[in-house]
Residue frames relative to the residue before (quaternion, step in Angstrom):
aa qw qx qy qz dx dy dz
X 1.0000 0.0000 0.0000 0.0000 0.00 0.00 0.00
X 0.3871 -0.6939 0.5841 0.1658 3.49 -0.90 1.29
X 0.1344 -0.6698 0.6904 0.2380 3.74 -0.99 0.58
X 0.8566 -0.3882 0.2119 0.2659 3.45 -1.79 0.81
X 0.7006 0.5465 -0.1829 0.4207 3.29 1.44 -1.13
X 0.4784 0.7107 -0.1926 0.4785 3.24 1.44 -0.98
X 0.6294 0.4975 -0.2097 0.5589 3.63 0.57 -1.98
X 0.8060 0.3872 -0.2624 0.3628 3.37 0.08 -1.43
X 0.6127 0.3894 -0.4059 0.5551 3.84 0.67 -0.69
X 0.5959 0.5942 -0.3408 0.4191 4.13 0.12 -0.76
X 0.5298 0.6821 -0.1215 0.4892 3.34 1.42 -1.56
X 0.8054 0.3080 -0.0499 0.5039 3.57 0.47 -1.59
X 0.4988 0.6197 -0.3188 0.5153 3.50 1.62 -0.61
X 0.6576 0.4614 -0.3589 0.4753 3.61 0.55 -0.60
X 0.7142 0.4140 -0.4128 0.3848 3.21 0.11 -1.83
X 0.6600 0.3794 -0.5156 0.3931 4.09 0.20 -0.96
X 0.6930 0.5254 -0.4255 0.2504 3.84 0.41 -0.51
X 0.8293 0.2347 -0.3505 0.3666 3.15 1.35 -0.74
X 0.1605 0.6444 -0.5880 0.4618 3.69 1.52 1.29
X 0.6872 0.5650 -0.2257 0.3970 3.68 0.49 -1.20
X 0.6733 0.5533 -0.3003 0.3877 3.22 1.04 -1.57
X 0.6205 0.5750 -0.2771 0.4557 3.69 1.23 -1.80
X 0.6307 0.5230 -0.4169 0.3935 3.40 0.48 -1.06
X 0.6930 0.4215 -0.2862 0.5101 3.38 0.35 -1.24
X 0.3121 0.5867 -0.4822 0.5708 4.14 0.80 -0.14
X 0.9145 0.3541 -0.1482 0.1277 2.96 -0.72 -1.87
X 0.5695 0.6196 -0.1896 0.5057 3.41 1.77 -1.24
X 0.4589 0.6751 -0.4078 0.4091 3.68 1.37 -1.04
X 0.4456 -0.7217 0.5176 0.1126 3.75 0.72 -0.76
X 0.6629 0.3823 -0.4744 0.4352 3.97 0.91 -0.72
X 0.9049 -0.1673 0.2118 0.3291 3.79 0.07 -0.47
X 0.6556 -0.3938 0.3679 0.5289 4.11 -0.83 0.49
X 0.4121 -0.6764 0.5345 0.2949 3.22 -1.34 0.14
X 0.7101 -0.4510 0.2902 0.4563 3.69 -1.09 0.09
X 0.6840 0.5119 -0.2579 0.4512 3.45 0.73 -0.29
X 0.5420 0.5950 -0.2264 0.5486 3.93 1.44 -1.09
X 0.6868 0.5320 -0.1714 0.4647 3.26 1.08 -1.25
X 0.7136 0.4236 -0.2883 0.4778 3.39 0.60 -0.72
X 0.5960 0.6057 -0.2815 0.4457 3.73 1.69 -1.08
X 0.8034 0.3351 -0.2667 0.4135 3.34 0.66 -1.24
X 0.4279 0.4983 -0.5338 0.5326 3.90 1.36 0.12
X 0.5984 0.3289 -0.5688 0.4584 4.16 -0.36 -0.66
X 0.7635 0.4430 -0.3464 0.3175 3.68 -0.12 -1.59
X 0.5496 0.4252 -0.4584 0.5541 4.04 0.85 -0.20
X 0.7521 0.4117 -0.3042 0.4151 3.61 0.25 -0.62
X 0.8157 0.1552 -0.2051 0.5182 3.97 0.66 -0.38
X 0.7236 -0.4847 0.3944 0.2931 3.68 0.60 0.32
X 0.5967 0.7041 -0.1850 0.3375 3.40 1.32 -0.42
X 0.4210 -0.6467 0.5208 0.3651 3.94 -0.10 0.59
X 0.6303 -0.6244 0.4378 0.1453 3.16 -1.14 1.04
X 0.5380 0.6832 -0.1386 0.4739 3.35 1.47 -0.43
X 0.5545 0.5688 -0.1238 0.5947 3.19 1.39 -2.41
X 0.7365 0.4105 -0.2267 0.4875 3.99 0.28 -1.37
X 0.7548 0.3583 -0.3748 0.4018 3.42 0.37 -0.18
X 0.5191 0.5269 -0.4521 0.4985 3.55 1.30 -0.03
X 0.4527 0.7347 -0.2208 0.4545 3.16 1.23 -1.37
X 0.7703 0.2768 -0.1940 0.5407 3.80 -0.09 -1.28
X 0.6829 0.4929 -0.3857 0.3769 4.00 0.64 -0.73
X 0.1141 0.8536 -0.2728 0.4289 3.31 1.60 -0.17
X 0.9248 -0.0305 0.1472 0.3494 2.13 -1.34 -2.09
X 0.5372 0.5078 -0.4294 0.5188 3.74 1.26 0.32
X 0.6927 0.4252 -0.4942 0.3084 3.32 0.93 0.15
X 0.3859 0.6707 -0.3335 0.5385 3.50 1.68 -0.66
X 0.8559 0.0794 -0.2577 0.4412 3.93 0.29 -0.43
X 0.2430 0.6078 -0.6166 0.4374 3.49 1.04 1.40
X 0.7295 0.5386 -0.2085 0.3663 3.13 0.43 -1.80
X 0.7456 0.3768 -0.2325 0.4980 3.56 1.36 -0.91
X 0.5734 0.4954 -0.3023 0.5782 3.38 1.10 0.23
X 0.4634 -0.8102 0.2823 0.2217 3.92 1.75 0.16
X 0.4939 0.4815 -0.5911 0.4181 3.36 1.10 0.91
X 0.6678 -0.5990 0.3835 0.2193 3.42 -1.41 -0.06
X 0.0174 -0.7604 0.6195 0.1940 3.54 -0.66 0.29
X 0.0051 0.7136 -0.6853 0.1454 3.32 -2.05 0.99
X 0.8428 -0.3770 -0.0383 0.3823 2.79 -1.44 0.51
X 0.7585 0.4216 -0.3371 0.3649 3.78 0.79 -0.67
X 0.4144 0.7130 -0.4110 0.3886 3.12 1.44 0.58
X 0.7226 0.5420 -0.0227 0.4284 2.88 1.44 -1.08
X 0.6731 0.3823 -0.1719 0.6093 3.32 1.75 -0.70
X 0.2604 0.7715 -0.4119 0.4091 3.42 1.97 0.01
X 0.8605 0.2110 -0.0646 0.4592 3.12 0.10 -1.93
X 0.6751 0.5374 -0.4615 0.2058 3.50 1.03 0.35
X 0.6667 0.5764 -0.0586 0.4689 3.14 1.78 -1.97
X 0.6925 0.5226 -0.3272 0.3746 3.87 1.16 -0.52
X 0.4585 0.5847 -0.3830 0.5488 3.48 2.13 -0.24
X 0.5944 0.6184 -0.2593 0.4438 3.47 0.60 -1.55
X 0.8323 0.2845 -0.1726 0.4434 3.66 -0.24 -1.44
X 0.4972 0.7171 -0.2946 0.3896 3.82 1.41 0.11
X 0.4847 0.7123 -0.0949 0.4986 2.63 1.72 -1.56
X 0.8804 0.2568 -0.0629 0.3937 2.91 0.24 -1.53
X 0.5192 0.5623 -0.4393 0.4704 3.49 1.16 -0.33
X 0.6559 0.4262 -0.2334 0.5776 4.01 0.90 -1.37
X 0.6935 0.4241 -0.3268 0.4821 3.94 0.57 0.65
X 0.6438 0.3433 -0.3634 0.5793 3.53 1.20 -0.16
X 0.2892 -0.8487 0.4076 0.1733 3.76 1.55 -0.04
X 0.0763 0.8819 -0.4197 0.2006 3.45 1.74 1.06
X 0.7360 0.5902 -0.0233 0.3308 3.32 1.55 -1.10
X 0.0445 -0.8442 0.4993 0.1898 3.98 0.32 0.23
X 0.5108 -0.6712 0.5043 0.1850 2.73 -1.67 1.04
X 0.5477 -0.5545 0.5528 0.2948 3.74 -0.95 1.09
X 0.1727 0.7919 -0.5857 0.0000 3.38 -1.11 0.63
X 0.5870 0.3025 -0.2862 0.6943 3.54 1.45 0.88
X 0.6070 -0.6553 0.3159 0.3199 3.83 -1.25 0.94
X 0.5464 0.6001 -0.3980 0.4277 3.37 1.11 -1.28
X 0.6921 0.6082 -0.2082 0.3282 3.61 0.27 -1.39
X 0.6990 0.4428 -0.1467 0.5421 3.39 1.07 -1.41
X 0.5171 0.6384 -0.3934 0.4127 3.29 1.03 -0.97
X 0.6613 0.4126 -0.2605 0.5697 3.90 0.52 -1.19
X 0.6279 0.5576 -0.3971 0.3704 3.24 0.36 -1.17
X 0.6123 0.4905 -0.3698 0.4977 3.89 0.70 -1.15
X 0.8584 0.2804 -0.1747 0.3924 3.80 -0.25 -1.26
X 0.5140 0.5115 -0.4588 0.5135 3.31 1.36 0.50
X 0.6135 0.6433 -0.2060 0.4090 3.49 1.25 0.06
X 0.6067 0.5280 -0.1557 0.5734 2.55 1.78 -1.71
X 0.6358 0.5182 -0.3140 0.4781 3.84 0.85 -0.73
X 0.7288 0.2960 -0.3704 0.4941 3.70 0.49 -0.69
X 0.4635 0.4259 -0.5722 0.5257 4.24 0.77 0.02
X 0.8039 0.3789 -0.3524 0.2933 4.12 -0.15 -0.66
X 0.6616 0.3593 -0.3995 0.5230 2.89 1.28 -0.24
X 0.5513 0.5007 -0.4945 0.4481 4.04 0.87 -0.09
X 0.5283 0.4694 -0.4707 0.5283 4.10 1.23 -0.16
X 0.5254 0.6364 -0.4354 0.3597 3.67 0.54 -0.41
X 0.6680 0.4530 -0.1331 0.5751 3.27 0.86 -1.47
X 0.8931 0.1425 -0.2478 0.3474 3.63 -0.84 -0.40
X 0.4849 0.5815 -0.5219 0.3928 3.57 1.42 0.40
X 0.8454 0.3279 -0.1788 0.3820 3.03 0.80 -1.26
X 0.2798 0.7468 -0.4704 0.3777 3.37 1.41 0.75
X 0.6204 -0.6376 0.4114 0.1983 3.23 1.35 -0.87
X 0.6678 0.5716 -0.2126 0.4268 3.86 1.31 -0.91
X 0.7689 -0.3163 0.3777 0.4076 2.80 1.34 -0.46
X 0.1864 -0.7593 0.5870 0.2100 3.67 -0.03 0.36
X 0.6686 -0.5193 0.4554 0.2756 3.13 -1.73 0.78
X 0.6716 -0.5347 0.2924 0.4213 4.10 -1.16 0.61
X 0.7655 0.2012 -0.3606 0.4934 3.66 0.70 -0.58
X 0.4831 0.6806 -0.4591 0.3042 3.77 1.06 -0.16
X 0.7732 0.2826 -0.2098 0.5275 3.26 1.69 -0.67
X 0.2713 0.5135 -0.5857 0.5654 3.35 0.78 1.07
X 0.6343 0.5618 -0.3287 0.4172 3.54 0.07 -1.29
X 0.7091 0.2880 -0.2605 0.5885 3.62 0.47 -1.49
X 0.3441 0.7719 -0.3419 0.4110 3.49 0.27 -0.57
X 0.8607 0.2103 0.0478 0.4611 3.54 0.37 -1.64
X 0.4909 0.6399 -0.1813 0.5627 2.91 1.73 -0.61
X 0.7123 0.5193 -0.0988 0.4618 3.65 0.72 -0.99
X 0.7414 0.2687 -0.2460 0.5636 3.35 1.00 -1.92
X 0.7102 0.5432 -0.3217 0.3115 4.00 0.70 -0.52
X 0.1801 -0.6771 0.5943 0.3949 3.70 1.53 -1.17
X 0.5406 0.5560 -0.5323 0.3395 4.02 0.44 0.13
X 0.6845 -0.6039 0.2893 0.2881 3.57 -1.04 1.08
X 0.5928 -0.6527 0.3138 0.3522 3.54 -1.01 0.88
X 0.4947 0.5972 -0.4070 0.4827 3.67 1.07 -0.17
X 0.5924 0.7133 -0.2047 0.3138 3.13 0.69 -1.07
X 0.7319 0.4286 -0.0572 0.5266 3.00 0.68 -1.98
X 0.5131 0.6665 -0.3685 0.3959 3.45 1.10 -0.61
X 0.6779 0.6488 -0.0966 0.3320 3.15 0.65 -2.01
X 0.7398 0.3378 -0.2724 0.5142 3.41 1.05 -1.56
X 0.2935 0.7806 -0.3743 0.4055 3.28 1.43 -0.54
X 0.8406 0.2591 0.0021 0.4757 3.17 -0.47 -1.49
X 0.6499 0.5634 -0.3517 0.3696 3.17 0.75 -0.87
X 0.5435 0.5864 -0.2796 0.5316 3.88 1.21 -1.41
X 0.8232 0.3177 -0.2597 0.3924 3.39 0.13 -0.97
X 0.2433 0.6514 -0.4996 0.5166 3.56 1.49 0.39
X 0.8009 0.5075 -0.1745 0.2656 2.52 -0.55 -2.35
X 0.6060 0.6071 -0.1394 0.4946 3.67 0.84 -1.86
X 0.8212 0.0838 -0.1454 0.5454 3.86 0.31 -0.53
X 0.4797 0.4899 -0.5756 0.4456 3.41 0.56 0.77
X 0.6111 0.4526 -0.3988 0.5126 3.98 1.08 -0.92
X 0.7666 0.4828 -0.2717 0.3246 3.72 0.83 -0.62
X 0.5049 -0.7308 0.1685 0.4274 2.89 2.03 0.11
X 0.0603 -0.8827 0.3258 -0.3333 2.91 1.27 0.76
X 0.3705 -0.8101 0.4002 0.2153 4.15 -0.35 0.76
X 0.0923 -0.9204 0.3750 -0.0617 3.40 0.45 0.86
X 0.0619 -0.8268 0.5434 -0.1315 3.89 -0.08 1.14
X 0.7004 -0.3669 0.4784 0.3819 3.35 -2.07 0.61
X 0.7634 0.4902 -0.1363 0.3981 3.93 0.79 -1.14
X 0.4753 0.5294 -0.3454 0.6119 3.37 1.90 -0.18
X 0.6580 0.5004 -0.3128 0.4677 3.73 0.72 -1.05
X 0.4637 0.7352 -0.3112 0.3841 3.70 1.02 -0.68
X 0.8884 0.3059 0.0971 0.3282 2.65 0.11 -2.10
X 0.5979 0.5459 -0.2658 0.5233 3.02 1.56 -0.60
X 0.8085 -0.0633 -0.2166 0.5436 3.74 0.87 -0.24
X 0.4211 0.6289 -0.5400 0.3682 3.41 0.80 1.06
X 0.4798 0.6343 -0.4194 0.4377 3.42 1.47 -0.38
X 0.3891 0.6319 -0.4934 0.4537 4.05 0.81 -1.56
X 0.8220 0.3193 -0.3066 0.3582 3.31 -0.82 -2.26
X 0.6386 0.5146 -0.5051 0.2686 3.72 0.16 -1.53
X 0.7594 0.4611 -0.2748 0.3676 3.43 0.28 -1.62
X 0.6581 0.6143 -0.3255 0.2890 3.31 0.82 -0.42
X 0.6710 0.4927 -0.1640 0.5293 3.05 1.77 -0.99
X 0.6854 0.3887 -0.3791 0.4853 3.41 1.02 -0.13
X 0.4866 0.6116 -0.4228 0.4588 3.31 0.42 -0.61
X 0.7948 0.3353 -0.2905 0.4141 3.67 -0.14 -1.54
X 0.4529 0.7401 -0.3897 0.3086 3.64 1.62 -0.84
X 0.8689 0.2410 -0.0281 0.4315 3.00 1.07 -1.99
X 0.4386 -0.8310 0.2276 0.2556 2.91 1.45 0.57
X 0.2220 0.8728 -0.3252 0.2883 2.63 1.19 1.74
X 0.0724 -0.8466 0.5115 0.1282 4.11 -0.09 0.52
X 0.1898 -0.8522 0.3843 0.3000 3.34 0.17 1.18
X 0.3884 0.7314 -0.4315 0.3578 3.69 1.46 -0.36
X 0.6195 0.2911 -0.3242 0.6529 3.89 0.72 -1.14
X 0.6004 0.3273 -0.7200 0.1183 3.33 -0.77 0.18
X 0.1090 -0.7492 0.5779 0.3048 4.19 -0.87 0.38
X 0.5282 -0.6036 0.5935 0.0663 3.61 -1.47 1.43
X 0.1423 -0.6969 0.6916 0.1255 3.07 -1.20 0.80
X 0.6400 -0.5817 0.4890 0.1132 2.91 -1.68 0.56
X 0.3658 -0.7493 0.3155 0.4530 3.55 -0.41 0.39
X 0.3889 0.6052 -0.5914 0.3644 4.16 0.61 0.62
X 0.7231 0.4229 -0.3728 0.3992 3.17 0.66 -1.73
X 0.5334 0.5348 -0.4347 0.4904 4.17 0.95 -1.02
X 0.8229 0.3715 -0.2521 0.3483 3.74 -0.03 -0.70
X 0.5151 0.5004 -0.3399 0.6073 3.72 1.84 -0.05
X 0.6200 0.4913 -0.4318 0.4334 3.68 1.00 -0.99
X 0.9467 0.1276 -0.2208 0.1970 4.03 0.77 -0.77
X 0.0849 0.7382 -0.5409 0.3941 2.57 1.73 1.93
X 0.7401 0.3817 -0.3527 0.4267 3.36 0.91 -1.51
X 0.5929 -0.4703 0.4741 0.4501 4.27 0.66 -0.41
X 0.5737 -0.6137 0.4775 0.2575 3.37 1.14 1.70
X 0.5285 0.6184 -0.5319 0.2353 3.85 0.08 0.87
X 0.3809 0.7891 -0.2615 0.4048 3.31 1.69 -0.05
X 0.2070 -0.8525 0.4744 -0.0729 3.81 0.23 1.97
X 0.1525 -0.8477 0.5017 -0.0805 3.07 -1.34 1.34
């Protein structure tokens, strides 16, 4: 049983990993990721900072979590705030080299992809809530019974697919990531023998009752 403090440091451990994970994505050099892609096609089409659309899209993927009956909470919420933030700062202490040959980048990408599956490790099973596409992911994973890699894939894959028709920048390193993520998550997860389905999310009342009572409330 996890006590409140635990969840919550484990919780924050992820989000910098997968802030960490993208970076390392990003430095790889082959191309936007599946998700950037899908942001900067809406924002060429409506006028909209790329930024604005990605709050925008977390939104409206969280609205069809909630209608699809998983929960959102607090790490949903620090999801879309602390993984922009701690990005920032990782690409400002410049800790990180840019790839500038394929072989190199090539690791570089799925070394990236491994620290985002293993930063989903952490803040799913922390409990707060999963992040807006992490729950979509479960989400699909739940309503279909089709493996969690899987769900990932079409995941990531759609939102390819979706901002390439919108014109959207699209790269050897988008393809990568978009279904290289599926395999990553798959392999950790089963590593750590993890099922994100049993993990159970609180909500943000119960989070905000747990640190009325002094966050002593075991899980």
């Amino acid at each position: 049983m996890k006590g409140f403090r635990r969840r919550l440091g484990e919780l924050l451990f992820g989000l910098f990993l997968f802030a960490l994970g993208i970076v390392v994505t990003m430095k790889a050099n082959l191309g936007f990721g599946p998700w950037e892609v899908f942001h900067q096609g809406v924002s060429l089409k409506i006028g909209l900072s790329i930024g604005n659309v990605s709050i925008l899209t977390g939104l409206l993927i969280c609205v069809l979590v909630v209608l699809a009956g998983e929960k959102l909470g607090l790490g949903t919420l620090l999801n879309m705030v602390l993984i922009g933030l701690f990005m920032d700062r990782i690409l400002a202490l410049g800790v990180i080299p840019r790839m500038e040959s394929f072989l190199p980048g090539l690791f570089m990408m799925f070394a990236g992809l491994f620290i985002i599956s293993f930063a989903s490790y952490f803040y799913i099973g922390s409990g707060f809530g999963a992040g807006p596409r992490d729950s979509l992911m479960v989400a699909l994973e739940r309503k279909t019974g089709m493996a969690v890699g899987l769900c990932r894939g079409i995941v990531e894959g759609s939102a390819v697919l979706a901002g390439w028709f919108l014109g959207g920048p699209v790269g050897l390193g988008t393809v990568l990531a978009a279904f290289g993520i599926g395999f990553c998550i798959q392999v950790v997860f089963r590593l750590l023998r993890f099922d994100a389905k049993a993990v159970r999310h609180e909500t943000l009342d119960v989070t905000f009752r747990n640190l009325a009572s002094g966050g002593n409330r075991q899980y």
